[in-house]
Gaussian input, Z-matrix of N, CA and C with variables (Angstrom, degrees):
# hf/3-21g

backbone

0 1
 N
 C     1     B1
 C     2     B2     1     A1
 N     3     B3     2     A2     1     D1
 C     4     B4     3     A3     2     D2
 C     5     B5     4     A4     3     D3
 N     6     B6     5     A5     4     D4
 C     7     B7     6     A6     5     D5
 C     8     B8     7     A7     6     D6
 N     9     B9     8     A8     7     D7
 C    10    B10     9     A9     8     D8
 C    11    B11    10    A10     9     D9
 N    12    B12    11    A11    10    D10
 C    13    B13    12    A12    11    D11
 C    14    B14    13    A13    12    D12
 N    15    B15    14    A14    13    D13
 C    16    B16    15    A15    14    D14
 C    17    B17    16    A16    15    D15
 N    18    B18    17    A17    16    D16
 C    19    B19    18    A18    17    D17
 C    20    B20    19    A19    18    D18
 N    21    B21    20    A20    19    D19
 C    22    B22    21    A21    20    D20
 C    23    B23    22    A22    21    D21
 N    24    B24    23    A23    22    D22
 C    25    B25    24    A24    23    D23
 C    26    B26    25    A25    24    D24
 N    27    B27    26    A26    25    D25
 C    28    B28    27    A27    26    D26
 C    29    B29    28    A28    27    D27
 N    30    B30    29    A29    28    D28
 C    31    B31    30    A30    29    D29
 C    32    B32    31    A31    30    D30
 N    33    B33    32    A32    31    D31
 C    34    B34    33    A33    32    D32
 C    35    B35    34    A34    33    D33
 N    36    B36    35    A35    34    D34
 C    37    B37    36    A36    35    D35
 C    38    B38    37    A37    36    D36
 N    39    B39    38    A38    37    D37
 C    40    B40    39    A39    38    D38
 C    41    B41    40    A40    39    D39
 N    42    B42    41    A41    40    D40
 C    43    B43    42    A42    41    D41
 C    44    B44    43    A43    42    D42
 N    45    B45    44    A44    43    D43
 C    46    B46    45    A45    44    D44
 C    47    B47    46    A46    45    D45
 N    48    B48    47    A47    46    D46
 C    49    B49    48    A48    47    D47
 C    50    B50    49    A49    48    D48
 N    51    B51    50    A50    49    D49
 C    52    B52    51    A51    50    D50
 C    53    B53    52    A52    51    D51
 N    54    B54    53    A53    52    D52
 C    55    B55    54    A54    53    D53
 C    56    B56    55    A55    54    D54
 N    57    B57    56    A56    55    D55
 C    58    B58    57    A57    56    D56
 C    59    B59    58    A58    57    D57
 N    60    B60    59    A59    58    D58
 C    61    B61    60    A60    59    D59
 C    62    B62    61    A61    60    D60
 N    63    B63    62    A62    61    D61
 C    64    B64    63    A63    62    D62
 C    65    B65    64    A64    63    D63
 N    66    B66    65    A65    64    D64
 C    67    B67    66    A66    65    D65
 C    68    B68    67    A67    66    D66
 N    69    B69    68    A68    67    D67
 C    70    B70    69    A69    68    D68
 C    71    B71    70    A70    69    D69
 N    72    B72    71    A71    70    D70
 C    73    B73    72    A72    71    D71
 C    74    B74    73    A73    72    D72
 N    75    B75    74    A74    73    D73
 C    76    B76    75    A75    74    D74
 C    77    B77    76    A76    75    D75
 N    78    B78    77    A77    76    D76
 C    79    B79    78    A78    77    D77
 C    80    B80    79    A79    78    D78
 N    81    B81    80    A80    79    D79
 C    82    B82    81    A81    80    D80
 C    83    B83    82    A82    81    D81
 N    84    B84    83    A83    82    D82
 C    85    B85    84    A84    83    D83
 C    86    B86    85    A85    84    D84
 N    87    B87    86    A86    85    D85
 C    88    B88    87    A87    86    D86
 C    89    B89    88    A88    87    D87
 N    90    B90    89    A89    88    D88
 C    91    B91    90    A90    89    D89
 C    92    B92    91    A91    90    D90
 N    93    B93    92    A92    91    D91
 C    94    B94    93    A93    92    D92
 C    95    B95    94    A94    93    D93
 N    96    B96    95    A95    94    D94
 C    97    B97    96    A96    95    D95
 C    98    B98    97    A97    96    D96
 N    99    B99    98    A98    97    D97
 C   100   B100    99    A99    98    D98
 C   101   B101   100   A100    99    D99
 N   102   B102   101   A101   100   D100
 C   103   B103   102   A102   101   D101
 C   104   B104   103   A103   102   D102
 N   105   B105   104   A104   103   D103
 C   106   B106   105   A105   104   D104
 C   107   B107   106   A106   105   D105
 N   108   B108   107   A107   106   D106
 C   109   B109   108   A108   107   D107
 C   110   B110   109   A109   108   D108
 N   111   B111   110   A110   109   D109
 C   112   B112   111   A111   110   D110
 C   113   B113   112   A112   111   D111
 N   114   B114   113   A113   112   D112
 C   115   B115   114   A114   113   D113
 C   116   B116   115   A115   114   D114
 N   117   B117   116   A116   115   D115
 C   118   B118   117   A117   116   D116
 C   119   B119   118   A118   117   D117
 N   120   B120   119   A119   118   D118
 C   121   B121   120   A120   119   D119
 C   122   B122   121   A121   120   D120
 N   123   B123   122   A122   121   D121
 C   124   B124   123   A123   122   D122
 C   125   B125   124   A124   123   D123
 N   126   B126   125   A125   124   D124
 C   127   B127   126   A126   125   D125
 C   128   B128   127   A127   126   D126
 N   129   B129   128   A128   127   D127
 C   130   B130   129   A129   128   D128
 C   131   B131   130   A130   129   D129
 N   132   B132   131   A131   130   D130
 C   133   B133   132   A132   131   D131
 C   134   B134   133   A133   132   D132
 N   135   B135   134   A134   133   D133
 C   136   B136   135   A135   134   D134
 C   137   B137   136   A136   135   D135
 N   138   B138   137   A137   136   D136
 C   139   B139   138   A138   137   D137
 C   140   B140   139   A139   138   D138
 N   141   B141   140   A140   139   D139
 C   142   B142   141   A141   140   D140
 C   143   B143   142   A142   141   D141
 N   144   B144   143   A143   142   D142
 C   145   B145   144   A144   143   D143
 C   146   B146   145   A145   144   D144
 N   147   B147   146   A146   145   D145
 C   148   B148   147   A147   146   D146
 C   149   B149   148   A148   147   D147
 N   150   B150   149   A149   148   D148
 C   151   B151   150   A150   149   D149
 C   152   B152   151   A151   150   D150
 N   153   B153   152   A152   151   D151
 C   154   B154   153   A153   152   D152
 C   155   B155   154   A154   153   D153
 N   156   B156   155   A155   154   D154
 C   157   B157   156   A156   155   D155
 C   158   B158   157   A157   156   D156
 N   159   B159   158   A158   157   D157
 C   160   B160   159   A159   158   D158
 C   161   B161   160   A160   159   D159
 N   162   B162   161   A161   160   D160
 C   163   B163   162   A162   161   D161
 C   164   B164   163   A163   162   D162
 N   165   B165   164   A164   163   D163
 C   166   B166   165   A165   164   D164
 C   167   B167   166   A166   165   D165
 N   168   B168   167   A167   166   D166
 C   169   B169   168   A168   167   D167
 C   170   B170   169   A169   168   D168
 N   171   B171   170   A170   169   D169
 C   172   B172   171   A171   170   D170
 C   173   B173   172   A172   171   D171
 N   174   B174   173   A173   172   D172
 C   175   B175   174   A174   173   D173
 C   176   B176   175   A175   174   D174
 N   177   B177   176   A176   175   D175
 C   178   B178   177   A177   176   D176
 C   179   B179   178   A178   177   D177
 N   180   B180   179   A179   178   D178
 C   181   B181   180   A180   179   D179
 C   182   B182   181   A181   180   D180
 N   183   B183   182   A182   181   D181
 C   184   B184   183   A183   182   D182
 C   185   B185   184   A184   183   D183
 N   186   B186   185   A185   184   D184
 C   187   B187   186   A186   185   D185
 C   188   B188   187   A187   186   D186
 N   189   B189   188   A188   187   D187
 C   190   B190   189   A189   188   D188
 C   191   B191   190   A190   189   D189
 N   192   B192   191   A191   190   D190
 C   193   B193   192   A192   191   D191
 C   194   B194   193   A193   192   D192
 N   195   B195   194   A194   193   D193
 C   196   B196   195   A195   194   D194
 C   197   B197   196   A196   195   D195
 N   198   B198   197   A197   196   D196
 C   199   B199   198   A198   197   D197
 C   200   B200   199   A199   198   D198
 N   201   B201   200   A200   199   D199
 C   202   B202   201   A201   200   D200
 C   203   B203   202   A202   201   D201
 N   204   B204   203   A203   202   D202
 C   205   B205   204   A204   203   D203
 C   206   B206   205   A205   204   D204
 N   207   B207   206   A206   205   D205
 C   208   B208   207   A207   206   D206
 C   209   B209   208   A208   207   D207
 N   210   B210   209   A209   208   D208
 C   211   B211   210   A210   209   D209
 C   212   B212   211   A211   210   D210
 N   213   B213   212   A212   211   D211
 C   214   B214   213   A213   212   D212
 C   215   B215   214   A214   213   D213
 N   216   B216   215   A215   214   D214
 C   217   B217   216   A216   215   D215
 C   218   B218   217   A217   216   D216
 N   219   B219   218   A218   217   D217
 C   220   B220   219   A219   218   D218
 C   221   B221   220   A220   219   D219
 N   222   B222   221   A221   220   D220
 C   223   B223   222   A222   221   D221
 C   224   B224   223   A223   222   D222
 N   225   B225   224   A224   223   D223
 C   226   B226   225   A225   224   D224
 C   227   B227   226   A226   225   D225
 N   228   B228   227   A227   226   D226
 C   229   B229   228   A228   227   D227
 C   230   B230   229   A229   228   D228
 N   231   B231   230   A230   229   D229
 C   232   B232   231   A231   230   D230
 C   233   B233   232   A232   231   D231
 N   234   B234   233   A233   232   D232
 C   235   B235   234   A234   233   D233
 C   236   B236   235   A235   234   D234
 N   237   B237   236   A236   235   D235
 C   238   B238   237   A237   236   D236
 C   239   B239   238   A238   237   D237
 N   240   B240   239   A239   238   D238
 C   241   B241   240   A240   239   D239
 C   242   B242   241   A241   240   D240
 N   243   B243   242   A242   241   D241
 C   244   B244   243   A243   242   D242
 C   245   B245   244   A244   243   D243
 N   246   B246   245   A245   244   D244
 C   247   B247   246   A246   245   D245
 C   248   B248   247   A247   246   D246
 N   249   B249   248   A248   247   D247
 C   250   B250   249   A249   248   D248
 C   251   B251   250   A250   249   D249
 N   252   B252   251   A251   250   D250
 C   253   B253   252   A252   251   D251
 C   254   B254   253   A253   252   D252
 N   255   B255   254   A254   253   D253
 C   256   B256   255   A255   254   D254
 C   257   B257   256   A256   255   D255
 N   258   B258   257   A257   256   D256
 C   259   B259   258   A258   257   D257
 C   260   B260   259   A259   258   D258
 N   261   B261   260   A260   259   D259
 C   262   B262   261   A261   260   D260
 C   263   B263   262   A262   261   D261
 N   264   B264   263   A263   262   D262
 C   265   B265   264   A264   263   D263
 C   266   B266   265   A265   264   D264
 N   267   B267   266   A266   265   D265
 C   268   B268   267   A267   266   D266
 C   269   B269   268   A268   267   D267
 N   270   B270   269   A269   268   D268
 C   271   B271   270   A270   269   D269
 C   272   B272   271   A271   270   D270
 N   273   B273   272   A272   271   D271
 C   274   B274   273   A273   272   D272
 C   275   B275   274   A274   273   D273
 N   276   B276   275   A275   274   D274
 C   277   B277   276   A276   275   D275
 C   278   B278   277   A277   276   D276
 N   279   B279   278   A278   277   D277
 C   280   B280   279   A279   278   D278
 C   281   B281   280   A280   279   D279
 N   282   B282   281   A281   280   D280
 C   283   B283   282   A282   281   D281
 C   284   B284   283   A283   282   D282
 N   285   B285   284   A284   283   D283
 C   286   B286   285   A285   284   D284
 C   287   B287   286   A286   285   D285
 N   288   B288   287   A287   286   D286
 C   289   B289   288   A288   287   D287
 C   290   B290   289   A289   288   D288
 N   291   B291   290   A290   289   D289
 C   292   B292   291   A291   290   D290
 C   293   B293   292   A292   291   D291
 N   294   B294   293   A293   292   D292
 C   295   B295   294   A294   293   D293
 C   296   B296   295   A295   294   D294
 N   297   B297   296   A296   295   D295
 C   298   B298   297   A297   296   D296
 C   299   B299   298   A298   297   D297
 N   300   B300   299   A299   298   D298
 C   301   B301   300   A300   299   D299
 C   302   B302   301   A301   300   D300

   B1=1.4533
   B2=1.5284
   B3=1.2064
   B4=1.2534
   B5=2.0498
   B6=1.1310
   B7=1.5000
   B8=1.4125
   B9=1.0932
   B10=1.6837
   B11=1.7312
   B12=1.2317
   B13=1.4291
   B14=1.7482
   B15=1.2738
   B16=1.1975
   B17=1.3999
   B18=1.0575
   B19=1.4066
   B20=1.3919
   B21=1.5274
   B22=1.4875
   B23=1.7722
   B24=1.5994
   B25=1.3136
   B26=1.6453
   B27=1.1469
   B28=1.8230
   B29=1.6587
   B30=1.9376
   B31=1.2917
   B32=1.4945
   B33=1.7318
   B34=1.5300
   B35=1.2918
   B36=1.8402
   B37=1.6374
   B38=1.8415
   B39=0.9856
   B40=1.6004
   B41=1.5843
   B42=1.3436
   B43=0.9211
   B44=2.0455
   B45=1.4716
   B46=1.3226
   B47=1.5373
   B48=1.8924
   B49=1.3264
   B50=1.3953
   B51=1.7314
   B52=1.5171
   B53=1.5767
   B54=1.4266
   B55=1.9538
   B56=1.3130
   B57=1.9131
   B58=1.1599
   B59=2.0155
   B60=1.0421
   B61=1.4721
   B62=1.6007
   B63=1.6050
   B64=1.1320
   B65=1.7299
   B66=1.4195
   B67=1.6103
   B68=1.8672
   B69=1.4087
   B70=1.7109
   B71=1.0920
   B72=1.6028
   B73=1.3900
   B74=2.2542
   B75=1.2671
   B76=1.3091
   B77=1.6297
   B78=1.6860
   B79=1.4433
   B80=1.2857
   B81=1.5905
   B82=1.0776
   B83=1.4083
   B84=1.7965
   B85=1.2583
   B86=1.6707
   B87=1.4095
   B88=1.2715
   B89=1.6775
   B90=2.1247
   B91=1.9254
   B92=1.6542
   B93=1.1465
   B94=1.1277
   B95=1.3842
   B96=1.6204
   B97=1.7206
   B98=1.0419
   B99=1.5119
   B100=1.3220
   B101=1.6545
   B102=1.3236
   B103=1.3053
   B104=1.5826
   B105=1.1382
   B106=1.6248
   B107=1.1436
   B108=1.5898
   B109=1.5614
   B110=1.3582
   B111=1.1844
   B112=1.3627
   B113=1.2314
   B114=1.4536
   B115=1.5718
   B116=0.8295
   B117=1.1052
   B118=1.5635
   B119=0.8379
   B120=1.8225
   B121=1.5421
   B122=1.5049
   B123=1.1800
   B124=1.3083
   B125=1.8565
   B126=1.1312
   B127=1.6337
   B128=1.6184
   B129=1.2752
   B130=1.7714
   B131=1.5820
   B132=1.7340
   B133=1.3970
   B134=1.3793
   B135=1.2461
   B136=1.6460
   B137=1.0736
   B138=1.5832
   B139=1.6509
   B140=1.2713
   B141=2.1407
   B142=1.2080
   B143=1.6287
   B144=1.6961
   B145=1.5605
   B146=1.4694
   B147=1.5264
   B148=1.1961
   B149=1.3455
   B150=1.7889
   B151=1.2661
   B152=1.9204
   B153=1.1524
   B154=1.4386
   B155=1.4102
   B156=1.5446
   B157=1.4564
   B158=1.5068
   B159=1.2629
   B160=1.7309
   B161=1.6249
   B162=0.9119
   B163=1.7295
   B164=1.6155
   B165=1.3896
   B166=1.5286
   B167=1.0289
   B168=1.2015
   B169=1.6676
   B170=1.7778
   B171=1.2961
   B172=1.4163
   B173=1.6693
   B174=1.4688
   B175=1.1781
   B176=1.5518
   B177=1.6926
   B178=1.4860
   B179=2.0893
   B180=1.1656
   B181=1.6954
   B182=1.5585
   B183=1.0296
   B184=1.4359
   B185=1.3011
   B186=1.4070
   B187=1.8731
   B188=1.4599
   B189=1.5338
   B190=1.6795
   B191=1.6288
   B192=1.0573
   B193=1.6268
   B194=1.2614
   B195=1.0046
   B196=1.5751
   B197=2.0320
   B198=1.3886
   B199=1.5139
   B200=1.5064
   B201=1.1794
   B202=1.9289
   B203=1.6251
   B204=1.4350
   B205=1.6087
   B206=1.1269
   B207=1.6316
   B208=1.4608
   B209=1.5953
   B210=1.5450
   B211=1.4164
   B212=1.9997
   B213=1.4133
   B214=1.5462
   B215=1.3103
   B216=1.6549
   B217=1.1168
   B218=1.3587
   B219=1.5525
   B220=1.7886
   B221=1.6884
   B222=1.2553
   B223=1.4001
   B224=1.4146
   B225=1.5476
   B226=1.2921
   B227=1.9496
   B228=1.0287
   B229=1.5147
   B230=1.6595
   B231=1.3260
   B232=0.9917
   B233=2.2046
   B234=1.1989
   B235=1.4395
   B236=1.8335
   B237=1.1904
   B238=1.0992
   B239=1.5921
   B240=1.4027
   B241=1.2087
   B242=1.6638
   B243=1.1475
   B244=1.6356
   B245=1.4940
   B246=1.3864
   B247=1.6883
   B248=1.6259
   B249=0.8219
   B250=1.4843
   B251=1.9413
   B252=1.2921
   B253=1.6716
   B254=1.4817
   B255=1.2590
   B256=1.7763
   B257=1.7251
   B258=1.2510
   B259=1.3631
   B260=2.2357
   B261=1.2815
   B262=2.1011
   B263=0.9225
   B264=1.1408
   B265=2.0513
   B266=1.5232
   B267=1.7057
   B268=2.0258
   B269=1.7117
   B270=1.3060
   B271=1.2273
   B272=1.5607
   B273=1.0750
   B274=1.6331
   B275=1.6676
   B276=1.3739
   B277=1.2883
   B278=1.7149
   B279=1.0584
   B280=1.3276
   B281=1.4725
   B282=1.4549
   B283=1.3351
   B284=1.5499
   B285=1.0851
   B286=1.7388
   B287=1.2885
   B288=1.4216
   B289=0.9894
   B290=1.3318
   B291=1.5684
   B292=1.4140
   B293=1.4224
   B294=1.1122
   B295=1.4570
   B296=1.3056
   B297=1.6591
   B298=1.7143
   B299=1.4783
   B300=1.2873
   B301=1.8640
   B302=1.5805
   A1=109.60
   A2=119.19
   A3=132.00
   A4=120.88
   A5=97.79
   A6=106.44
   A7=107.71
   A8=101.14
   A9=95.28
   A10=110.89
   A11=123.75
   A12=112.26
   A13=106.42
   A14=99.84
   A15=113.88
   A16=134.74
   A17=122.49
   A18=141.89
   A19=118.94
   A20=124.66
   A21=128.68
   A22=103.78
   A23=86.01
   A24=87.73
   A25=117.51
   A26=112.64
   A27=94.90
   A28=89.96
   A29=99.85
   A30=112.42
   A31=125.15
   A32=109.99
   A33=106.86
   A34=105.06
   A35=117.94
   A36=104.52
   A37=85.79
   A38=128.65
   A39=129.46
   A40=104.40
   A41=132.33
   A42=147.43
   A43=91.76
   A44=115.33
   A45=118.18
   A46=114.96
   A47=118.52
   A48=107.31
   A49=84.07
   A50=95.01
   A51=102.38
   A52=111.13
   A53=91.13
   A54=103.76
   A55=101.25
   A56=101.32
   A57=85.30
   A58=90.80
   A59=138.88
   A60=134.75
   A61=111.84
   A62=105.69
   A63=86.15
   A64=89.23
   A65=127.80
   A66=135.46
   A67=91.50
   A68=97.67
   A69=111.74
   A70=90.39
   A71=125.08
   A72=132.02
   A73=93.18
   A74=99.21
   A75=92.71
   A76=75.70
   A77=110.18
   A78=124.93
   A79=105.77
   A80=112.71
   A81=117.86
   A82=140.16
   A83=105.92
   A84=119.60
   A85=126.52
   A86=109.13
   A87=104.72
   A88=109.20
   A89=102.15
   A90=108.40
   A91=102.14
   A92=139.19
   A93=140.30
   A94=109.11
   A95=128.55
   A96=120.54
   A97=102.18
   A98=120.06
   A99=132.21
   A100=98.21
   A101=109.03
   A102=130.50
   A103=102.40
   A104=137.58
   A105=134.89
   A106=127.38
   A107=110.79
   A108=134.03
   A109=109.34
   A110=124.13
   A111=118.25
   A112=141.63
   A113=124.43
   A114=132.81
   A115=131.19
   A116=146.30
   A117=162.01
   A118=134.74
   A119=141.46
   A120=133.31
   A121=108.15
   A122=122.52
   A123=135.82
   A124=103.95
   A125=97.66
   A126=121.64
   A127=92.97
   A128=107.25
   A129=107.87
   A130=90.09
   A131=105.47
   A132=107.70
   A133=94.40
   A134=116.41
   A135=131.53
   A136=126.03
   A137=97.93
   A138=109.80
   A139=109.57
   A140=98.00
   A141=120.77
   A142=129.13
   A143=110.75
   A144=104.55
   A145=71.54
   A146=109.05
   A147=122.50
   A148=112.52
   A149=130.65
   A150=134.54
   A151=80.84
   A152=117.19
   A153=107.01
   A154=111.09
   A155=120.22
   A156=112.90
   A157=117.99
   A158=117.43
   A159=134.24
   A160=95.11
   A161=99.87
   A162=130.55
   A163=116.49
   A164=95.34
   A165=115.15
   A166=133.84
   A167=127.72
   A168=121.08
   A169=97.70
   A170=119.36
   A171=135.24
   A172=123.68
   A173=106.32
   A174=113.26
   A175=134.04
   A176=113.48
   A177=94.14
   A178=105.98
   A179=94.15
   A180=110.09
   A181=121.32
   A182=118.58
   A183=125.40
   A184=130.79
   A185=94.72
   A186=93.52
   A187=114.37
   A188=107.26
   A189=105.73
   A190=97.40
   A191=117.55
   A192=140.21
   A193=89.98
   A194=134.92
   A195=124.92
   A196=113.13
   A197=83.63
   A198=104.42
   A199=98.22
   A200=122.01
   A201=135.33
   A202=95.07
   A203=113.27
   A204=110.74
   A205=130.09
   A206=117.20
   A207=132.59
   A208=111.71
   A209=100.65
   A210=93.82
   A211=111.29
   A212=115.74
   A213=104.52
   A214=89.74
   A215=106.04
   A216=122.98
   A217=133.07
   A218=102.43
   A219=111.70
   A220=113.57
   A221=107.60
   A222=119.86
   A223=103.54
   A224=130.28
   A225=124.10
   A226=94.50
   A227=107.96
   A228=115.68
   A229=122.31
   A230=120.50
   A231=149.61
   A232=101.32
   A233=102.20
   A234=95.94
   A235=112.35
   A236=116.92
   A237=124.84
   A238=104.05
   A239=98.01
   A240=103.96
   A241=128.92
   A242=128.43
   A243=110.02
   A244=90.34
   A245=130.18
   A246=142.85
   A247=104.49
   A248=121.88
   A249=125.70
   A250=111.51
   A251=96.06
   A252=83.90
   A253=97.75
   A254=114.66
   A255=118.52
   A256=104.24
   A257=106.81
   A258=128.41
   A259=91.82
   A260=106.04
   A261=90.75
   A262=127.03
   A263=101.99
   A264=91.85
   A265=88.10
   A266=96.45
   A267=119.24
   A268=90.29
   A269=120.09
   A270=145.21
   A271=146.12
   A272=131.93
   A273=117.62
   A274=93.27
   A275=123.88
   A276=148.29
   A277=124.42
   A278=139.63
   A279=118.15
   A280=103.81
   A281=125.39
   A282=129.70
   A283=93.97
   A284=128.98
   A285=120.65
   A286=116.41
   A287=128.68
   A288=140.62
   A289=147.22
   A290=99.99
   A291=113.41
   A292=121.91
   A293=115.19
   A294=127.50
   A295=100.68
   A296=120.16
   A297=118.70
   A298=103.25
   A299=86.49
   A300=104.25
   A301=96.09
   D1=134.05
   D2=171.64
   D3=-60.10
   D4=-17.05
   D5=-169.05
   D6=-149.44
   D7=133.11
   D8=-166.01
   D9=-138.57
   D10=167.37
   D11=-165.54
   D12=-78.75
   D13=143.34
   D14=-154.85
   D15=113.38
   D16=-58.07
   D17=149.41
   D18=-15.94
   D19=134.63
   D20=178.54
   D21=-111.70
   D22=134.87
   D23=-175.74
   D24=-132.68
   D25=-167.01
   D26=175.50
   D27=-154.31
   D28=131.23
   D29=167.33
   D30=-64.84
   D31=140.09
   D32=-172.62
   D33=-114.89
   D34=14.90
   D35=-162.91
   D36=-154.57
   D37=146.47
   D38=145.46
   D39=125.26
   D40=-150.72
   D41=-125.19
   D42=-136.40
   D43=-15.84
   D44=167.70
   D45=-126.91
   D46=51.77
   D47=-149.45
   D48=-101.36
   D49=142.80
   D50=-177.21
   D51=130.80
   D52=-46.55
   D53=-163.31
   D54=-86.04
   D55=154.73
   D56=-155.61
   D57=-125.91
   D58=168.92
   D59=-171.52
   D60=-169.19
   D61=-169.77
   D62=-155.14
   D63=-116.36
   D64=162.27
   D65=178.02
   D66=-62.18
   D67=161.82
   D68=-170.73
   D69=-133.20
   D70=-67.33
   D71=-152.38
   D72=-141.59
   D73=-178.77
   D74=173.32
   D75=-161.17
   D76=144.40
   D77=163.69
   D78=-117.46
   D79=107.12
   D80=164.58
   D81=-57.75
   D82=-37.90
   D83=152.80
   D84=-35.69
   D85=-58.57
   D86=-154.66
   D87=-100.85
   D88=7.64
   D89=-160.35
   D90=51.87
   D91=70.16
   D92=176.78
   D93=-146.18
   D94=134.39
   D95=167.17
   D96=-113.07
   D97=-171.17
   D98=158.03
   D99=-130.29
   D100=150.30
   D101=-174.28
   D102=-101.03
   D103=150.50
   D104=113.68
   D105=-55.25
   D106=109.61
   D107=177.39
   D108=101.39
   D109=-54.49
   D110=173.20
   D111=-105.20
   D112=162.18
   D113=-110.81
   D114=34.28
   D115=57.91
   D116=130.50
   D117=0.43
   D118=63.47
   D119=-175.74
   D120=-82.18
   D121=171.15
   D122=162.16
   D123=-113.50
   D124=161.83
   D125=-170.04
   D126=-138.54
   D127=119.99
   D128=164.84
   D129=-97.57
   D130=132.02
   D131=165.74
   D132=-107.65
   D133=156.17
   D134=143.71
   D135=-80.75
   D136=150.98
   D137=-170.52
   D138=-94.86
   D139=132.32
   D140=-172.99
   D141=-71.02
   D142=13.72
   D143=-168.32
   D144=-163.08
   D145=149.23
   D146=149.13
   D147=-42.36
   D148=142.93
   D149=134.49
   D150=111.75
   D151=-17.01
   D152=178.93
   D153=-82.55
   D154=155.91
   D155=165.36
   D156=-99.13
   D157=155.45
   D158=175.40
   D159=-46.96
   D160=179.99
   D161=-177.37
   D162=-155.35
   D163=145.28
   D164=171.41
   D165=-93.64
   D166=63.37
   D167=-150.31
   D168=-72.47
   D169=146.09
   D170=156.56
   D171=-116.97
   D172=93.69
   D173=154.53
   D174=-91.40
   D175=167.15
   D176=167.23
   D177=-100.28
   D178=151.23
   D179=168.31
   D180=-87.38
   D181=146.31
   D182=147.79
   D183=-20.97
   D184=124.12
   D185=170.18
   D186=-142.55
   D187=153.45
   D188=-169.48
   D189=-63.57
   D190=162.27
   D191=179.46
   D192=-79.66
   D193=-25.43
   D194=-158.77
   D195=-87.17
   D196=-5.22
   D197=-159.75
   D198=-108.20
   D199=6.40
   D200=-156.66
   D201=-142.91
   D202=108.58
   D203=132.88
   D204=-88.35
   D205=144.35
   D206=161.06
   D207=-52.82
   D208=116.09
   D209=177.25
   D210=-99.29
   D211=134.03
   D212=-156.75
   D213=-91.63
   D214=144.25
   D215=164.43
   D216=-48.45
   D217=-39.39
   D218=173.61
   D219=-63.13
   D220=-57.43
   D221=-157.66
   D222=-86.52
   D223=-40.93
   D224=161.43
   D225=110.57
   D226=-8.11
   D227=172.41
   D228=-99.46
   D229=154.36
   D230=-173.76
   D231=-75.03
   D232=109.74
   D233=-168.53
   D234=-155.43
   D235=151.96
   D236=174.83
   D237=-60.73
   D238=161.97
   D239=171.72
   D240=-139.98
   D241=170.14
   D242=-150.64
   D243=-147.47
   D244=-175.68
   D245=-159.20
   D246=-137.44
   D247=146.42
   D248=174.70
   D249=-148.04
   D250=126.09
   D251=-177.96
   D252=-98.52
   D253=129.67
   D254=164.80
   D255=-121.27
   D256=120.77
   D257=151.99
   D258=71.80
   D259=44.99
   D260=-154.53
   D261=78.50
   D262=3.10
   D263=-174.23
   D264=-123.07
   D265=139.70
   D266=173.53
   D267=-79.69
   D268=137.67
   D269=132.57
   D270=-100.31
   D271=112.58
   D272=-162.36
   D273=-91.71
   D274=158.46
   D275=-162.72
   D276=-132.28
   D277=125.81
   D278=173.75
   D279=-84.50
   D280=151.04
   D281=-160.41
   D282=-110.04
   D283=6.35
   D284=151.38
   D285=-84.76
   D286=-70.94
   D287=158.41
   D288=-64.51
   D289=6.61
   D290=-175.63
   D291=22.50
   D292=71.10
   D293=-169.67
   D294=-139.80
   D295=122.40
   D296=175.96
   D297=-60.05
   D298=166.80
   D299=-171.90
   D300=-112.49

């Protein structure tokens, strides 16, 4: 995987394009992450006892990977990223700066 949890990235498509956060989870299955802070749904729950009130829960949702750049740590930009094998070992790369990640 190109992006992995942990990783800061910056949205290029949606309703938070621009902002940038950090990986939470990554679904490999579906090429999908979740960000911290952005995409943002709400959930109305209902209240579990009489006399209580509902709630708004705010989580963040899923988003295609395809919709997320890796932003590189060296260069400070938003950039593709590339593989390098040294000695057996996978390395990912930023493809501006060619600098491992």
């Amino acid at each position: 995987m190109k992006i992995k949890t942990g990783d800061k990235i910056k949205m290029l498509a949606g309703k938070d394009k621009g902002k940038t956060g950090k990986v939470l989870q990554v679904m490999t299955a579906d090429n999908k992450v979740v960000v911290e802070g952005l995409n943002l749904l709400i959930k109305h729950q209902r209240p579990k006892r009489s006399g209580e009130k509902g709630q708004r829960i705010q989580f963040p949702s899923a988003v295609a990977m395809s919709k997320v750049a890796l932003i590189c740590p060296k260069c400070g930009q938003a950039a593709r990223v590339g593989y390098k094998l040294v000695e057996d070992k996978k390395f990912r790369f930023c493809k501006k700066c060619k600098e491992t990640i």
